[in-house]
C-alpha positions as CSV (number, residue, x, y, z in Angstrom):
1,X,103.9,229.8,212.2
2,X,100.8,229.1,214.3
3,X,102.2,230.6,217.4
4,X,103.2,233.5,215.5
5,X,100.1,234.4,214.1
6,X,99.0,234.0,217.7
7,X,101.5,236.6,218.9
8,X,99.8,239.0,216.3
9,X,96.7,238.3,217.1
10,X,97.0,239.1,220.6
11,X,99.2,242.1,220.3
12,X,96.5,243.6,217.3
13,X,93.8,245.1,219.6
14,X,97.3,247.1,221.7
15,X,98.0,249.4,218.5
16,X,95.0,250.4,217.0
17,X,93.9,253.4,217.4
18,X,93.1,254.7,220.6
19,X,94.8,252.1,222.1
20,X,98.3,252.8,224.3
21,X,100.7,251.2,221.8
22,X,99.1,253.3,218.0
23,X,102.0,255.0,217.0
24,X,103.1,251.1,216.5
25,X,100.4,249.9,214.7
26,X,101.8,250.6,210.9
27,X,105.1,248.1,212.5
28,X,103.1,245.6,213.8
29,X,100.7,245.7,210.3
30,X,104.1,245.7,208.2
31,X,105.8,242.8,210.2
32,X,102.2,240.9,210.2
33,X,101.8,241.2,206.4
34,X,105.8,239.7,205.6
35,X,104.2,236.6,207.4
36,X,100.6,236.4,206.3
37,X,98.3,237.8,203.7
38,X,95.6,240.1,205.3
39,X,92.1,238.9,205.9
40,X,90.5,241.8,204.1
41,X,88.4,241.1,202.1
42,X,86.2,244.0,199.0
43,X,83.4,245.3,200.1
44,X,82.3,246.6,196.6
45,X,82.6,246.5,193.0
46,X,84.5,243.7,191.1
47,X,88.1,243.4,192.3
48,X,90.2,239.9,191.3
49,X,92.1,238.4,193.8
50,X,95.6,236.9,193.6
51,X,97.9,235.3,196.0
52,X,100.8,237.5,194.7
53,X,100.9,241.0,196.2
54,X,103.6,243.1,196.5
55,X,105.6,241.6,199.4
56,X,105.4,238.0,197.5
57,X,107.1,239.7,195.0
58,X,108.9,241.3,196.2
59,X,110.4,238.2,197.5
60,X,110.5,236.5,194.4
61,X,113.1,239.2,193.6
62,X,115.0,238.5,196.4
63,X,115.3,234.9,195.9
64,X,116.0,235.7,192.1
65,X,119.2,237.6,193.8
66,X,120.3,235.4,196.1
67,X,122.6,232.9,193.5
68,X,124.5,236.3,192.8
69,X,124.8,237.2,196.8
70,X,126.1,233.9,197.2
71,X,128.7,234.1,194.6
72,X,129.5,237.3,195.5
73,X,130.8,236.6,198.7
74,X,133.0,233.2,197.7
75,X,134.2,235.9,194.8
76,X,135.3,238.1,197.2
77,X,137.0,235.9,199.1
78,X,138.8,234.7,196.4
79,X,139.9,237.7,195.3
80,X,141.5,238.0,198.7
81,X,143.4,234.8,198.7
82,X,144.1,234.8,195.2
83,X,146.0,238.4,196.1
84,X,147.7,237.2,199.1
85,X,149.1,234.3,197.3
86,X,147.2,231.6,199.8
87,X,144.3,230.5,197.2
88,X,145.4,227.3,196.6
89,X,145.9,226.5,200.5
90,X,142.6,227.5,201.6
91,X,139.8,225.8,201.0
92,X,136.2,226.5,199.8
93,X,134.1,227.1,203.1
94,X,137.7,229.1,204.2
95,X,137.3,231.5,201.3
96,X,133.5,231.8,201.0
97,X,133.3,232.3,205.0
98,X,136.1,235.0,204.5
99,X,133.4,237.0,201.9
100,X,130.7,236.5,203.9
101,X,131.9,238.2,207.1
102,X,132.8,241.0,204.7
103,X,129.4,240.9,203.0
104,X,127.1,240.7,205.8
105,X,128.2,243.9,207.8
106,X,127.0,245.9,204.4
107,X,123.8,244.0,204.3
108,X,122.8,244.7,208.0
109,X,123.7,248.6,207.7
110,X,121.3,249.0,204.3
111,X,118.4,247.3,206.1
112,X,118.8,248.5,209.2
113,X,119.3,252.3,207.7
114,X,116.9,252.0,205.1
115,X,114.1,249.8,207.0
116,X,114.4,252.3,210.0
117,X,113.5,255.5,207.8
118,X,110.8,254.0,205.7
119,X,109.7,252.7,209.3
120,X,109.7,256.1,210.6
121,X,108.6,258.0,207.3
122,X,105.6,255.2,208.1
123,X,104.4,256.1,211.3
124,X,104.8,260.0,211.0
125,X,102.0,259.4,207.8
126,X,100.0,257.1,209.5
127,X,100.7,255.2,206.1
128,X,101.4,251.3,206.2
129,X,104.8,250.1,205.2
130,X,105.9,249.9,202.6
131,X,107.5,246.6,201.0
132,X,109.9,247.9,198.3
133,X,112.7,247.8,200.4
134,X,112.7,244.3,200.8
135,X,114.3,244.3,197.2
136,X,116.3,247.7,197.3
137,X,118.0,246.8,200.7
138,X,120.1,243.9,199.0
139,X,120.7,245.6,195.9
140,X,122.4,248.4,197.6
141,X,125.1,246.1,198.7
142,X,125.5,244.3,195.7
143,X,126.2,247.3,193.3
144,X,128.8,248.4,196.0
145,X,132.5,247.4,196.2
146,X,133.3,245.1,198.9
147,X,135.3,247.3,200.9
148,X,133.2,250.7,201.1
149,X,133.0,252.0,204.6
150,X,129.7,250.8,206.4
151,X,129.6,254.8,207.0
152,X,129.3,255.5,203.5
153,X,127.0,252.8,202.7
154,X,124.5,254.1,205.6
155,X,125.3,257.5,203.9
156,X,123.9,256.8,200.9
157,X,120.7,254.1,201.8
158,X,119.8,257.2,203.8
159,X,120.1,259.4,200.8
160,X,118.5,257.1,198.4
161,X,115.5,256.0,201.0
162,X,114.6,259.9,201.2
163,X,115.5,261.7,198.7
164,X,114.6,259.0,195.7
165,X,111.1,257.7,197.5
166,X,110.1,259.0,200.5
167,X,109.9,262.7,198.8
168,X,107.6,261.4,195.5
169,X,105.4,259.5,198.1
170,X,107.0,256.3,198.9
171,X,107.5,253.1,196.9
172,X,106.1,253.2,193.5
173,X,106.3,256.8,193.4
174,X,109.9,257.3,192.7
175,X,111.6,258.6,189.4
176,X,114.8,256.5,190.0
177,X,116.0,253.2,191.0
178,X,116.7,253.7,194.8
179,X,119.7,251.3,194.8
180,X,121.5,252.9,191.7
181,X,121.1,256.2,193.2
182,X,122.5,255.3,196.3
183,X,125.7,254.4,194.1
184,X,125.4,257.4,191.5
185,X,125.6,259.3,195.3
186,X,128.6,257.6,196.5
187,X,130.4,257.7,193.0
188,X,129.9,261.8,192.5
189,X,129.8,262.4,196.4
190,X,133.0,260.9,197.0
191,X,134.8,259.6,194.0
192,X,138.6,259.3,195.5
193,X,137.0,256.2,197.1
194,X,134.1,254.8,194.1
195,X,136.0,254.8,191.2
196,X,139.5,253.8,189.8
197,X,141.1,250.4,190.5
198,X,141.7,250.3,194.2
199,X,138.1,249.8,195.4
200,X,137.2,246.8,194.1
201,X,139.4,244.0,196.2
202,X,138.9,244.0,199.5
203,X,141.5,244.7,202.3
204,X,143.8,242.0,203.3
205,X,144.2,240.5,207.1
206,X,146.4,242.5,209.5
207,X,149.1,239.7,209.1
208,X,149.1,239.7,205.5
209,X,148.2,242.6,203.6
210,X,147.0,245.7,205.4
211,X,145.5,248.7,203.4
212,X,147.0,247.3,200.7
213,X,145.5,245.4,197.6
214,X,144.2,247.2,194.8
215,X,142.7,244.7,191.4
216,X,141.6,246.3,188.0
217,X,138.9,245.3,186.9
218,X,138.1,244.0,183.1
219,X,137.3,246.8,182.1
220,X,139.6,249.3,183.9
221,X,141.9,247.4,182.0
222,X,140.4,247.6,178.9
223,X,139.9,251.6,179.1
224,X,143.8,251.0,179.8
225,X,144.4,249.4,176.5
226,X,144.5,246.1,177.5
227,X,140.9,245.2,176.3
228,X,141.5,240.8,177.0
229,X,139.9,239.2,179.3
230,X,139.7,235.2,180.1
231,X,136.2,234.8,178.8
232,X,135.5,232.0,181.1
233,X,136.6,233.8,184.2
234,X,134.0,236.8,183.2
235,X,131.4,234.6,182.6
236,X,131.5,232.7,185.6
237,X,132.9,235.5,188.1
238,X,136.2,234.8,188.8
239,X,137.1,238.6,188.5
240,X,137.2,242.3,191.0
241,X,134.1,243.9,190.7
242,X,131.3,245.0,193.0
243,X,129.6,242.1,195.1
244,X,126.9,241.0,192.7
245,X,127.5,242.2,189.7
246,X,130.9,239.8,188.8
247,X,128.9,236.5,187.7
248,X,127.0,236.7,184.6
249,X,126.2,233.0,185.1
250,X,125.0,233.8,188.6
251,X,122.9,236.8,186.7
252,X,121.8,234.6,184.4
253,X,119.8,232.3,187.2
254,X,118.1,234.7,188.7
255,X,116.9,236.0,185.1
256,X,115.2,232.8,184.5
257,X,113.5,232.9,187.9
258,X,112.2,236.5,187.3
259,X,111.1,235.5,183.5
260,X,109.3,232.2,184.9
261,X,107.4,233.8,187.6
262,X,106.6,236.5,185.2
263,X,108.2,239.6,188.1
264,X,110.9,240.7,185.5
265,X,110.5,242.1,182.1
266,X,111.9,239.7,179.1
267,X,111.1,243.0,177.0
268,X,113.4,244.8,178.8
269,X,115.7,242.0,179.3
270,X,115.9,241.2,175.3
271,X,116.3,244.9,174.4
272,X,119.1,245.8,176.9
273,X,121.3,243.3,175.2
274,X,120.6,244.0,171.6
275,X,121.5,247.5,172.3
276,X,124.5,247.0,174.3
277,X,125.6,244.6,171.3
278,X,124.5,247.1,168.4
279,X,126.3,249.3,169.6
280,X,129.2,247.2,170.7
281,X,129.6,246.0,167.0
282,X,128.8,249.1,165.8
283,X,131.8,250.7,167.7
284,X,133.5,247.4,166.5
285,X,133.3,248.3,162.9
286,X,134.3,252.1,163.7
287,X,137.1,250.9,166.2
288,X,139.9,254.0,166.8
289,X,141.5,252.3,170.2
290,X,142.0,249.0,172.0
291,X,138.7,249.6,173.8
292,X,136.4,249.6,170.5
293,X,138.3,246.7,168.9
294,X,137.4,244.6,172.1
295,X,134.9,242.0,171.1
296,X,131.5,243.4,171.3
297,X,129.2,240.6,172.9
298,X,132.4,241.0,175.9
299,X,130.7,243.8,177.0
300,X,127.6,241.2,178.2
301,X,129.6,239.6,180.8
302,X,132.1,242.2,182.1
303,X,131.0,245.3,184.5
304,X,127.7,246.3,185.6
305,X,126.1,245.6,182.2
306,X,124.2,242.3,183.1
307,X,123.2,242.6,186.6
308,X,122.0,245.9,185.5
309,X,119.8,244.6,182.5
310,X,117.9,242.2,184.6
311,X,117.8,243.7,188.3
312,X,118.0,247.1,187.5
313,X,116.4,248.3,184.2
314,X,113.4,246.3,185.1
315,X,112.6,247.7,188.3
316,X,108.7,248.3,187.4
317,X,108.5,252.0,189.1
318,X,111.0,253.6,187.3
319,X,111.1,251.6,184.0
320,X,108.5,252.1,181.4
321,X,105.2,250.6,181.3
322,X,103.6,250.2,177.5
323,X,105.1,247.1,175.6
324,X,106.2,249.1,172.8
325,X,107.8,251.6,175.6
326,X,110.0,248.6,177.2
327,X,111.6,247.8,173.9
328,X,112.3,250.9,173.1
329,X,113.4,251.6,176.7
330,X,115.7,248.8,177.4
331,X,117.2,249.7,173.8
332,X,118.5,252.9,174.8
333,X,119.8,251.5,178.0
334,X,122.0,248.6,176.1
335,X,122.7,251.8,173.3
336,X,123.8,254.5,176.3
337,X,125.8,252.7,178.8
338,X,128.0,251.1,175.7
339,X,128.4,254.7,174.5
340,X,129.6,256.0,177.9
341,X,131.8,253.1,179.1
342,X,133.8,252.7,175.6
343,X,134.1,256.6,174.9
344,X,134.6,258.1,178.4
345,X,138.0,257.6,179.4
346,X,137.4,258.4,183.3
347,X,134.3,256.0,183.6
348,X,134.9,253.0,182.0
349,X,131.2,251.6,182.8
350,X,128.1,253.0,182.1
351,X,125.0,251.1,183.0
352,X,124.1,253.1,185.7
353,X,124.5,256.3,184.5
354,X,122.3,254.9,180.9
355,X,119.6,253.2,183.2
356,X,119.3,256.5,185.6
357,X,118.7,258.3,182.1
358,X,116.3,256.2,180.9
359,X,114.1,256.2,183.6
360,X,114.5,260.1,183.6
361,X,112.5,259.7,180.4
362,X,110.4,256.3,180.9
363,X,107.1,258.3,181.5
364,X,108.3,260.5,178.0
365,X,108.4,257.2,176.2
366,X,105.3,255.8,177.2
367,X,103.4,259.1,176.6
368,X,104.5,258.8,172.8
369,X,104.1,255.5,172.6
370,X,100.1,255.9,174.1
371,X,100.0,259.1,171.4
372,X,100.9,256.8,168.7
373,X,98.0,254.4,169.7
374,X,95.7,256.8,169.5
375,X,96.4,258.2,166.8
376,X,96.5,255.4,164.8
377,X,92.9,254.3,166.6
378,X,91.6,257.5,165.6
379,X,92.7,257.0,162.1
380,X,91.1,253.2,161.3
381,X,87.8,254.7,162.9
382,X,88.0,257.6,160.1
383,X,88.4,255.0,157.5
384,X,85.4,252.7,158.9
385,X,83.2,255.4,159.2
């Protein structure tokens, strides 16, 4: 690390400006700060210093994602050998080496697409870089399905990078979560290829299976009519589904190290599950098809639904900020994306669709929720005067 520092050191004086190299000198900060925490120090007023700044934690989120990466590359694997009939002849490093060579091409496309715009949106401001992308370049890839074109998935980082940040300011100015509208892109842009049942398993080897697999999910199958599911398999990942987003035990990990650090929301957490299973049972009790009768706490470990209540709906930018505002926030999340994946027919999930909603009206939330505050303030001092 020494000799790194070093490096920076020497190369510092090169881009500042004036100097030959400035139109580099927001890369070399950005690059400098993922390594080391700045020397600056406050000149004035009180200010209260912490270790933690934004690319710490934004680090924390990535390590709080990496148990579902993992998993999502054995799963997908798996899913291949399982398909081609060879799973019980190949062994583990075999299948989880299979999924990572699939894996890895998406991941390199989103940061190298993504990092390469906000790089550029950097230097044309003059504005240091910014660190959000450390998080939104690996959740790109795991809300996709393992076998989207790398030209689709550059496609939409690019639309989502400048079109959901760059033009409200950069990161935390945006409306929307960056990664779910890259996929809320792909899936109205080009839905042929995002939705139905031959996306989610990927392609087979030349020898085997060319072009040629296609796995329902859980739930396509339960928007079928065929609403069972091996309960153990859900929970633990064994099913199609995008990269990440198949494990709720994998989810489940990286909860608990966003809770412990204190990064994620348990408000938002807690209340994105009691309305997905209010309205599961509720649905339940009013059941007119196959799909409402399905047990409503299923709907916790099948889709989108769990690695969108912890990765997703608490993305700080775009989810609300007053206590009272998360509950009611992550509520409506659980409440909406039940709604849509049980009674739409040609969109048997939901979660991104309800958390894209909800942060349409996060600031609406907390502006009612400050309102009530005050008027309730303004009340007691009535009374005590």
């Amino acid at each position: 690390m020494k000799a790194i520092r070093n490096f920076f050191e020497k190369t510092k004086p090169l881009v500042q400006k004036g100097a030959k190299y400035q139109w580099l000198h927001a890369v070399h900060d950005g690059f400098f700060t993922l390594f080391f925490v700045q020397k600056n120090t406050s000149k004035s007023g009180t200010h209260i210093h912490d270790f933690i700044d934004l690319k710490r934690t934004m680090g924390i989120v990535v390590l709080a994602l990496i148990p579902a990466l993992l998993f999502g590359m054995y799963n997908t694997g798996f899913q291949h050998y399982q398909a081609i009939g060879e799973l019980e002849s190949t062994g583990f490093f075999s299948v989880f080496f299979y999924g990572f060579l699939k894996v890895l091409p998406i991941i390199i496309v989103s940061y190298v697409v993504g990092l390469g715009i906000e790089f550029a949106f950097a230097q044309m401001r003059g504005h240091e870089i910014n660190e959000g992308f450390l998080v939104s370049g690996i959740l790109i890839p795991l809300v996709m399905p393992v076998n989207t074109p790398l030209w689709m998935i550059a496609l939409a980082t690019a639309f989502a990078v400048i079109f959901g940040k760059e033009v409200f300011g950069g990161t935390g100015m945006n409306v929307w979560n960056p990664a779910l509208l890259a996929r809320a892109f792909l899936f109205f842009a080009y839905p042929a290829q995002m939705s139905g049942d031959s996306v989610w398993v990927a392609l087979g080897s030349s020898d085997k299976v060319v072009d040629g697999f296609s796995g329902a999910t859980p739930m396509a199958l339960a928007a079928a009519g065929h609403p069972e599911i091996n309960v153990m398999d859900a929970f633990l990942g064994f099913i199609p589904g995008s990269i990440g987003e198949t494990s709720a035990l994998a989810i489940l990990i990286g909860a608990v190290i966003l809770i412990v650090t204190g990064i994620g929301s348990w408000k938002i957490m807690a209340s994105t599950v009691a309305g997905g299973l209010f309205m599961g049972l509720l649905l339940n009790i009013f059941a007119v098809n196959p799909y409402m009768e399905m047990p409503f706490w299923h709907h916790l470990i099948i889709g989108g639904f769990a690695f969108g209540a912890v990765f997703m709906a608490t993305d700080p930018v775009s989810a609300a900020q007053t206590n009272t505002g998360k509950w009611i926030y992550g509520f409506l999340i659980g409440v909406v994306a039940i709604l849509i994946r049980v009674l739409n027919p040609a969109y048997p999930e939901g979660m991104m669709l309800a958390i894209l909603l909800m942060n349409t009206f996060a600031p609406l939330i907390d502006y009612y929720v400050v309102e009530a505050n005050i008027k309730r303030r303004l009340k007691r001092a009535k009374i005590a005067a």
